[in-house]
N, C-alpha and C positions, 0 to 999 in steps of 0.2 A: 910119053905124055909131056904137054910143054909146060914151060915153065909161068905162063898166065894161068894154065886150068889148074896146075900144082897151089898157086898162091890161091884163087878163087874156091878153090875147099877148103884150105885153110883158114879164111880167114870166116869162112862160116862155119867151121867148126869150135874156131876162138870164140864165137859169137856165146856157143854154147859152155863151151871148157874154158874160162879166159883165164887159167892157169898153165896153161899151152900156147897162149898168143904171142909169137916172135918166134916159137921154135919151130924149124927146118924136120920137115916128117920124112922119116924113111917108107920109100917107095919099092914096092916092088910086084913082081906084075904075075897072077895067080893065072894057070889053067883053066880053060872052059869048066863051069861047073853048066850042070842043066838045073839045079834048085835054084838059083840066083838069078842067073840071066845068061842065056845061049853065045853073048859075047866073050870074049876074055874081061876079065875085072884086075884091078889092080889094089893092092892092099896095105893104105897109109898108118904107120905105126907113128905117136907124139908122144914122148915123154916128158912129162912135168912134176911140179908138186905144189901143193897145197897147205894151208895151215884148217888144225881143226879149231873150234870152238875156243880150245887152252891154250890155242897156241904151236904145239906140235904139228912139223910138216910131216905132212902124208903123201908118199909116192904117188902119183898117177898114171897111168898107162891108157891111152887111149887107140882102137886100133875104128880104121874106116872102110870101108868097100866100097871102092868108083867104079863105074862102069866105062866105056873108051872116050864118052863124050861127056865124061865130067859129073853124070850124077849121081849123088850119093844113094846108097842100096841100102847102107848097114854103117849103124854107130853101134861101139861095144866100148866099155871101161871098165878098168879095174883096180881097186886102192889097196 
């Protein structure tokens, strides 16, 4: 995947998480599933963190599901 379609889900992903915006996602590229989409998908992992309400940062972990031509499938998070 290059590195225009890498930044262009990223930064629409920041759009939504913008406690991930500037960090570099680990890529990596998943086998044919047939629930998903018949192409190969590839599967962006963002780590960041957040503060809650008190204050306290809170881990984030976001992971995403592109497909070969850049569109997102699947957002999943977890704190």
């Amino acid at each position: 995947m290059n590195k225009k379609t890498i930044e262009s889900i990223s930064n629409k992903v920041a759009i939504k998480f913008p406690e991930i915006a500037g960090k570099a996602p680990n890529v990596k590229r998943r086998p044919q599933a047939k629930s998903i989409s018949p192409s190969p998908t590839y599967l962006f992992t963002y780590k960041g963190e957040g503060t809650n309400p008190s204050g306290h940062t809170i881990p984030r972990q976001v992971r995403v599901v592109v497909d070969e031509s850049g569109k997102i499938l699947k957002i999943s998070t977890s704190r």
